[in-house]
matplotlib code that plots the C-alpha trace (Angstrom):
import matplotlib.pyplot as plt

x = [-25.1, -26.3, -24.9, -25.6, -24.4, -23.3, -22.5, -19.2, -18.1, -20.5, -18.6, -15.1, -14.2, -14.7, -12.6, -10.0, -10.1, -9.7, -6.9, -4.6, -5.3, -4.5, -1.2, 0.1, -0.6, 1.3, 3.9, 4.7, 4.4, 7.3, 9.4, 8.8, 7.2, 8.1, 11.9, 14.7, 15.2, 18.2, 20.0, 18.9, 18.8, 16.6, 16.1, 13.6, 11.1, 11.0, 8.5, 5.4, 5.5, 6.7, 4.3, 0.7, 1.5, 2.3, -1.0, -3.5, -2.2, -3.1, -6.3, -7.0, -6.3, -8.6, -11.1, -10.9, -12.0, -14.7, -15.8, -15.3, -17.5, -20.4, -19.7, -20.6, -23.3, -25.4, -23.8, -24.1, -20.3, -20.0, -18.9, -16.0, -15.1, -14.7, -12.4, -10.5, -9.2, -8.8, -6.6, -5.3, -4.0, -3.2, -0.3, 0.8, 1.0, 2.8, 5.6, 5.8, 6.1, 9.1, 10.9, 10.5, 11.9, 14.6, 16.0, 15.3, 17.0, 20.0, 20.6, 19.4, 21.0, 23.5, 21.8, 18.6, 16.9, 17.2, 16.0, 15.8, 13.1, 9.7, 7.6, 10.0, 9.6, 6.3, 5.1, 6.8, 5.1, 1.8, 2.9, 4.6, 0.7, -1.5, 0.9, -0.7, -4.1, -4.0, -2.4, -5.1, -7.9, -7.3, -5.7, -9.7, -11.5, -15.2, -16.2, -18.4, -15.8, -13.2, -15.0, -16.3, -12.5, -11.0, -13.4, -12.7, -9.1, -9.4, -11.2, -8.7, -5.3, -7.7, -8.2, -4.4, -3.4, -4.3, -3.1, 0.0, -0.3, -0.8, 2.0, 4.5, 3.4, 4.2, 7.7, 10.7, 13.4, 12.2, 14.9, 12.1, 10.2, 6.6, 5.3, 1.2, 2.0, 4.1, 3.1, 1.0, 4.5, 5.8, 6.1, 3.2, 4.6, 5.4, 2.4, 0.2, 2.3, 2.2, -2.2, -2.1, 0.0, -1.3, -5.3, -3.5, -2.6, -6.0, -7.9, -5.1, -6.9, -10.3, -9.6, -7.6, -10.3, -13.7, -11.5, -10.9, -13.8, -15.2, -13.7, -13.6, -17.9, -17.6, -15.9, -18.0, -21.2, -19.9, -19.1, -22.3, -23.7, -21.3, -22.5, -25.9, -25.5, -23.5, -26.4, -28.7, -29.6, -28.6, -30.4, -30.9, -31.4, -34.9, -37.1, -37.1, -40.0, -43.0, -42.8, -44.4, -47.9, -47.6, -50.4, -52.9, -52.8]
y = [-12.3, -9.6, -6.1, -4.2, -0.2, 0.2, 4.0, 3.0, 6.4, 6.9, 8.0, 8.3, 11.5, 10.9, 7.7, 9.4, 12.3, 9.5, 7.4, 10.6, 11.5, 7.8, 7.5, 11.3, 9.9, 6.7, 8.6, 11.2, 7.9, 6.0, 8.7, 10.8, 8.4, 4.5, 4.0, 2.7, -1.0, -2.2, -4.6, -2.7, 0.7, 2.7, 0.1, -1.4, 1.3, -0.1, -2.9, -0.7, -0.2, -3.7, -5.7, -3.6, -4.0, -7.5, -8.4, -5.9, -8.1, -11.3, -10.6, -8.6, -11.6, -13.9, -10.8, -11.7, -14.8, -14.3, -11.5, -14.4, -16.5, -13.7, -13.4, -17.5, -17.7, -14.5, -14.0, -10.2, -9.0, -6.2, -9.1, -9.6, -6.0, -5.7, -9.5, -8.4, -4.6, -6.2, -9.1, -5.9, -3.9, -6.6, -7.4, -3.6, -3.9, -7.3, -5.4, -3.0, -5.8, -7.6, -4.1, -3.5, -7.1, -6.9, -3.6, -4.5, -8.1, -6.4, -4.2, -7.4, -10.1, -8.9, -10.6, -9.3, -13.0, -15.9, -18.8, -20.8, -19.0, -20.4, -17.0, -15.3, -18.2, -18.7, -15.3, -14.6, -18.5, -16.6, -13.6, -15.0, -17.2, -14.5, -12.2, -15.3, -13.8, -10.8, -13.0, -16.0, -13.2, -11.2, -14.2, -14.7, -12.2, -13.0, -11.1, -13.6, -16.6, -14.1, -13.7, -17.1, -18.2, -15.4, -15.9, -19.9, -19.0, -16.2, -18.7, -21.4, -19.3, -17.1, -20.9, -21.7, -18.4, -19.8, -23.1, -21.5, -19.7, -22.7, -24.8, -21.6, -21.9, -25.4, -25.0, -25.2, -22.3, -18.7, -16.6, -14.2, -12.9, -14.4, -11.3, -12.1, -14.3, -11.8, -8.1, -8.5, -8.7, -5.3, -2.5, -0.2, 2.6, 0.4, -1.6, 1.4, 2.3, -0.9, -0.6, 2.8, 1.8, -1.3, 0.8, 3.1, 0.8, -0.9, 1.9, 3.3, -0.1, 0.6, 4.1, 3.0, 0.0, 2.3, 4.8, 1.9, 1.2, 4.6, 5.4, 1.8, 2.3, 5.3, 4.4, 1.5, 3.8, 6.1, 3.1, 2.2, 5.9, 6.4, 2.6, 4.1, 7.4, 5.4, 3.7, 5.7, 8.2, 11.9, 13.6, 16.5, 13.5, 13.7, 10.5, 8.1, 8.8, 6.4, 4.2, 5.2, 3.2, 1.0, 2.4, -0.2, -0.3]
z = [-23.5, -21.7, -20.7, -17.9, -17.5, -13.9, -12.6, -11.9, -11.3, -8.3, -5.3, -7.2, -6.2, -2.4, -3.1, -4.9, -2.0, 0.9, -1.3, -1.4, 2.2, 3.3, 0.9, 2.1, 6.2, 4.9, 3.7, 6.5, 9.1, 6.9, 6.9, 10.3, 12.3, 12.1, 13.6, 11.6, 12.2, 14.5, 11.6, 7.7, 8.9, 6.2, 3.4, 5.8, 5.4, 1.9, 4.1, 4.0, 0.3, -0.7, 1.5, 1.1, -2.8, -2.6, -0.1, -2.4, -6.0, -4.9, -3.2, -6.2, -8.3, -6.4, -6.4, -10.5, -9.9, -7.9, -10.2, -13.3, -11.2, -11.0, -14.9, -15.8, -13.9, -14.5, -18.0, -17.5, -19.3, -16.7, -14.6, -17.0, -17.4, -13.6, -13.6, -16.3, -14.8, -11.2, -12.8, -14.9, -11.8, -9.7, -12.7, -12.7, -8.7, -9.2, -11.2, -8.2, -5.9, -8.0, -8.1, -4.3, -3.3, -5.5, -4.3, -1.0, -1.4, -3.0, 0.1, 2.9, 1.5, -1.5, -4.1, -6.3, -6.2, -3.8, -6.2, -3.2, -1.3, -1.7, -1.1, -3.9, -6.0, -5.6, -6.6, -9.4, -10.2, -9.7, -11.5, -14.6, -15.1, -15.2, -17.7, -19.6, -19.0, -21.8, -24.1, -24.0, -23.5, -26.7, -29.4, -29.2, -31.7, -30.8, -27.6, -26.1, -26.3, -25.5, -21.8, -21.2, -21.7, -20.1, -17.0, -17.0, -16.7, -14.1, -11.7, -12.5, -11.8, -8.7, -6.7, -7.2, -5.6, -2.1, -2.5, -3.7, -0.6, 1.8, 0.1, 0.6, 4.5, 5.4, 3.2, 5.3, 4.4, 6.0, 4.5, 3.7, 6.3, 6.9, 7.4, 8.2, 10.9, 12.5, 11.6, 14.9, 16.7, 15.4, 17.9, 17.6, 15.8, 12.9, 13.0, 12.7, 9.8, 8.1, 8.2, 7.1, 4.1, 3.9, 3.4, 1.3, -1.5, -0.8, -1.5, -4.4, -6.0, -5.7, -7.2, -9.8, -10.5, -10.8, -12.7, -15.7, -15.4, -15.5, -18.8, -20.4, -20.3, -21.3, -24.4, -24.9, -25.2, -27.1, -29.6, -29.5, -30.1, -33.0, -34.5, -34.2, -35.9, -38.1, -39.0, -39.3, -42.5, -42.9, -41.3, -44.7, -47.0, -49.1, -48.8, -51.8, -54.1, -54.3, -57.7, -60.5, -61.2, -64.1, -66.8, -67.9, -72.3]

ax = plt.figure().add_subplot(projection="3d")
ax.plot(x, y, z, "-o")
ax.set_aspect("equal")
plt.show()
C-alpha cells in the first residue's frame, strides 16, 4: 500500500482568510440586505443557512466517493484520508442540515417532521447510512482492509446519493420546496444572498477539509518519527564488545 505526503496545508491561510470574508458578506446580506418573505416573515432567512449546508453535504458525500475511487485504483492511502474527512464533514454538516429543517418546519408547518415528504425523508435515508460509515470503517483493526472496505462502501452509498436524488424528483408531494429548480426564480436580492451563502459554506468545507487533514498528517509523521526514535538505540549507550577469541590448548 503505498503512502504519499501531500502539503495539505498549502494555501490554508488564504482559504481560511477568504472563508471568513465570504461567511461575514453572507451574514450582513441575510440580515441587512435580503427582504423578509411575504407568508414566514423572518424564519425564512433560516433558507440561506439550511439550503448551502444541505447542497455542500451531499456533494461532499459523492466527493467521498470519487476520492474512494482514486484510492482503489492507485492504492496511494492519501486517497482514503481525503474520502474519509470529506464523508467526515459532510455528516457534521448533515446534523446542521436536520437542525435547520426542523426549526424551520416547526415555525412553517407546525410540526418538526413531515414523514410524508420525500426530500425530508430521503435525506435523513442518506444521512442515517453513512453514520454507518465510522462504525464499519473502524470495527476493522488492520489499516489496509480498514480502507479498501471503507472505500468500497464510500463509492457504494456516494452513487446512491444521486439516484436518491433523481427518485426524490419525479416523486409527487412538494410540501418542501424544490429549491434547485427554482432558486433561479428568486428576486435578485435574495438570489445573490443564497450564492454568497451558498460559497460561504462551500468554501467553510474546503477549510475545514485541508485543516483535518493538515493535522491528521501531521500526527501521522510524528508517529512515525516517534516509532523510529523508538527504535532506534540510545544515543549515550557504549557498543557491545567484540567476543573473546577462543585459545587454542
Amino acid at each position: 500500500m503505498r503512502t504519499s505526503s501531500p502539503l495539505y496545508g498549502k494555501g490554508l491561510r488564504t482559504l481560511a482568510i477568504a472563508t471568513a470574508l465570504t461567511l461575514t458578506a453572507a451574514g450582513v446580506l441575510i440580515f441587512f440586505y435580503a427582504p423578509l418573505d411575504a407568508d414566514q416573515g423572518v424564519i425564512q432567512k433560516i433558507f440561506y443557512v439550511h439550503v448551502p449546508l444541505a447542497i455542500v453535504a451531499l456533494c461532499g458525500f459523492v466527493a467521498g466517493g470519487l476520492m474512494a475511487i482514486q484510492h482503489l485504483r492507485t492504492g496511494d492511502r492519501s486517497w482514503d484520508m481525503r474520502s474519509y474527512v470529506a464523508i467526515h464533514l459532510s455528516i457534521i454538516f448533515g446534523v446542521g442540515v436536520l437542525i435547520t429543517g426542523s426549526i424551520w418546519a416547526k415555525r412553517s408547518w407546525g410540526h418538526w417532521w413531515v414523514w410524508d415528504e420525500p426530500v425530508l425523508v430521503s435525506f435523513l435515508i442518506v444521512f442515517l447510512l453513512y453514520c454507518c460509515y465510522q462504525p464499519l470503517r473502524f470495527a476493522i483493526a488492520d489499516r489496509e482492509r480498514q480502507a479498501r472496505y471503507a472505500s468500497v462502501f464510500a463509492i457504494a452509498a456516494g452513487a446512491f446519493v444521486p439516484i436518491n436524488f433523481v427518485a426524490v424528483r419525479m416523486a409527487v408531494q412538494e410540501v418542501h420546496p424544490r429549491v434547485l429548480s427554482r432558486t433561479g426564480n428568486l428576486p435578485g436580492d435574495m438570489q445573490l444572498t443564497f450564492l454568497v451563502a451558498l460559497a460561504g459554506a462551500v468554501l467553510l468545507f474546503l477549510t475545514l477539509w485541508k485543516l483535518e487533514l493538515t493535522s491528521k498528517n501531521a500526527s501521522e509523521q510524528l508517529g512515525r518519527l516517534r516509532a523510529r526514535l523508538e527504535a532506534a538505540p540510545p544515543s549515550g549507550a557504549a557498543p557491545e564488545a567484540p567476543p573473546a577469541p577462543v585459545g587454542v590448548s
